[in-house]
N, C-alpha and C positions, 0 to 999 in steps of 0.2 A: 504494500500500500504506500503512494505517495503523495504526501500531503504539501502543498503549496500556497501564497497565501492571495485573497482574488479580491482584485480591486473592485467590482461590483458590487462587495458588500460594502466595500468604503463608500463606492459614491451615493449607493442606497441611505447608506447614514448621515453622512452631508448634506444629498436632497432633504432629509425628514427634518432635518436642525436647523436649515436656509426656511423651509414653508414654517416651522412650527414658531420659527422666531417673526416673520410675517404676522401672525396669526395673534399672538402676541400682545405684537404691536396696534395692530390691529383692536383690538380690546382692552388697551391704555388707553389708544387713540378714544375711543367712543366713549369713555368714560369722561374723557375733557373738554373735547371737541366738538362732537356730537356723532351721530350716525355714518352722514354722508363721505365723511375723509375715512371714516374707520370701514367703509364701504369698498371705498379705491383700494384699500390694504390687502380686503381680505383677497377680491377680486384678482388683483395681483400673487395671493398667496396661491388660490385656485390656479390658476393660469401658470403659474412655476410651477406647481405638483404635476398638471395634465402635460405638459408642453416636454418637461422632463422624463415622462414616466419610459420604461424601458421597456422594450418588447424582448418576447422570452424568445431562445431561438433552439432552448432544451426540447428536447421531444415530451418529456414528463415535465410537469408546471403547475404550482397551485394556482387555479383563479386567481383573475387577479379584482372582480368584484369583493365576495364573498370575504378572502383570506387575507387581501392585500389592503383595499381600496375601502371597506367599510371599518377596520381597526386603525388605521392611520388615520382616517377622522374623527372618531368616536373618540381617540387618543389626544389630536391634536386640539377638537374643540376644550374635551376636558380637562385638560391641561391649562388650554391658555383661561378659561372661563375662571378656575378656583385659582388660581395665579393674581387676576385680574381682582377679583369681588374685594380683598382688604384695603385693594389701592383706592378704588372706587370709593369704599365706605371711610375711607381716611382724609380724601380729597379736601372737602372743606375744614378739615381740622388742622390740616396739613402734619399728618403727624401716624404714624404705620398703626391700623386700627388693630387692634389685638387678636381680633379672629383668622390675622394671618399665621397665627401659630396651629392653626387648627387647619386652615383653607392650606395653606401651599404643602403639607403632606398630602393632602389628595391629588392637588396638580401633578407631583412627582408620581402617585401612582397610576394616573392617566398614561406614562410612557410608557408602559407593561403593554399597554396595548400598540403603541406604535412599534414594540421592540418585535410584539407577535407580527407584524404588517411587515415590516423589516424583513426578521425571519423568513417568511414565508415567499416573498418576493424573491429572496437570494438565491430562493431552492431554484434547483434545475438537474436535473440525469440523462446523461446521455450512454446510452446504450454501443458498445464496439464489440470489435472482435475478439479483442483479448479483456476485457471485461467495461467496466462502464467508470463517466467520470460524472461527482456529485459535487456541484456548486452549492455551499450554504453558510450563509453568514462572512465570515471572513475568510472559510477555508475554500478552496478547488483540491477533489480528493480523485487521486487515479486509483480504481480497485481492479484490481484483475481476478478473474472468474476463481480462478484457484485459491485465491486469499478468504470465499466465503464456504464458511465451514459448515451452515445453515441456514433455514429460515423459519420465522415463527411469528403468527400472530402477536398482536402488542396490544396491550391496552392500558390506559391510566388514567386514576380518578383525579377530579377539579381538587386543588387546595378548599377548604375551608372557607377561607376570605373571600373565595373567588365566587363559589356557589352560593354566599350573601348576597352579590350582588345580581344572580340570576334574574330575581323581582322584579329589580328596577331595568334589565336588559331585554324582559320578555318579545315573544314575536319575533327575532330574527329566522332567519333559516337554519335550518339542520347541516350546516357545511363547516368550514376551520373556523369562521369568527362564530357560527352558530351551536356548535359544541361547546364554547364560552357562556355563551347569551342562555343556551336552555340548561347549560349544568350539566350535560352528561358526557360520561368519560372521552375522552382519544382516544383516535383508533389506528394504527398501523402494523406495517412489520418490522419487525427486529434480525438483524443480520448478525449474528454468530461468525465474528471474524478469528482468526487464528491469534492467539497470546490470549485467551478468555474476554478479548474485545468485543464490543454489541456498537452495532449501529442503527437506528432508529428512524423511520422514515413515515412520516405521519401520512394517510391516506385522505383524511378528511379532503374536500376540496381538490385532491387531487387530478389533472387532467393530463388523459384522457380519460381516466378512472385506475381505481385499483386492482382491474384485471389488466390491464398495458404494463402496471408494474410487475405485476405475479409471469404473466408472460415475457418479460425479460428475463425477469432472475432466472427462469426455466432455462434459460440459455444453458447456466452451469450445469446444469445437470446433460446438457447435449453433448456439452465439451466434454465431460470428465466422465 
């Protein structure tokens, strides 16, 4: 296995930091100025996200609706929203209102979900002859057929914290951001690599589906 490191997840991270500080700003701006300039902001912030956005050129790819495109705003509104409200309520006192001790830890737990959009974005498989290469996050991984020692359904329960917030997420779809939203477990496979190494490949949202992926890994079993 050889591991490299992939500038798409950098630029993946830079785009989300360039819009989310837009976004922001954005909701400073309307809290002093009024709507209309904080308007031009966001609109701008929109238009750098879409203008930016990367077309996938892996054969396997999560949505980019569902997995990418609905947690990166659900992230970035919430973020910059509870970021914004103590500055808002402080404005005429001119002086930091106290419920920013309370409001900006939720901001910061707002990026859990751009980190999932992020994530998800980076993913890409590309299937060869001597095994396959997985773009994800910061890494580009070359696995060749021989390195997977198995394979095995995966699944994993929501944190705690996380299935609190199911209530207020209700009604998304049943995809990568909507295994979030209704609470119920992940779903994938797990790759049994040689040194008791596991590699995990989440199916939610996956496209073309998680039969494209089951029908590659069959490869190894052709090879060997």
């Amino acid at each position: 296995m050889r591991r490299c490191f992939s500038y798409d997840g950098l630029r993946g991270a830079l785009r989300r930091a360039f819009v989310l500080a837009l976004v922001v700003a954005a909701a400073l701006v309307a809290g002093r100025f009024g709507l209309w300039p904080a308007a031009g902001l966001l609109a701008l912030a929109v238009a750098a996200y879409a203008l930016s956005f990367p077309r996938h050129v892996a054969p396997l790819h999560y949505a980019a609706g569902p997995a990418v495109i609905g947690p990166d705003w659900l992230g970035i509104l919430w973020s910059a929203l509870f970021f914004a409200l103590p500055l808002w309520a402080g404005a005429e006192a001119e002086r930091l209102n106290p419920s920013a001790w309370l409001l900006w830890p939720m901001a910061a737990a707002g990026l859990i979900f751009l980190a999932i959009g992020w994530w998800s974005e980076s993913f890409g498989l590309t299937p060869g002859a001597e095994g396959i290469e997985l773009r994800r996050g910061f890494a580009r991984i070359e696995l060749p057929w021989g390195a997977i020692a198995a394979v095995q359904p995966w699944s994993r329960d929501l944190p705690r914290w996380m299935r609190a917030l199911a209530p207020l997420l209700a009604g998304a779809h049943p995809t990568a951001a909507g295994a979030i939203m209704l609470a119920r477990p992940r779903r994938g496979l797990a790759l049994e690599l040689e040194g008791h190494r596991r590699l995990v490949i989440e199916t939610d949202a996956l496209r073309p589906g998680p039969e494209a992926l089951l029908q590659v890994l069959a490869r190894r079993e052709e090879i060997g």
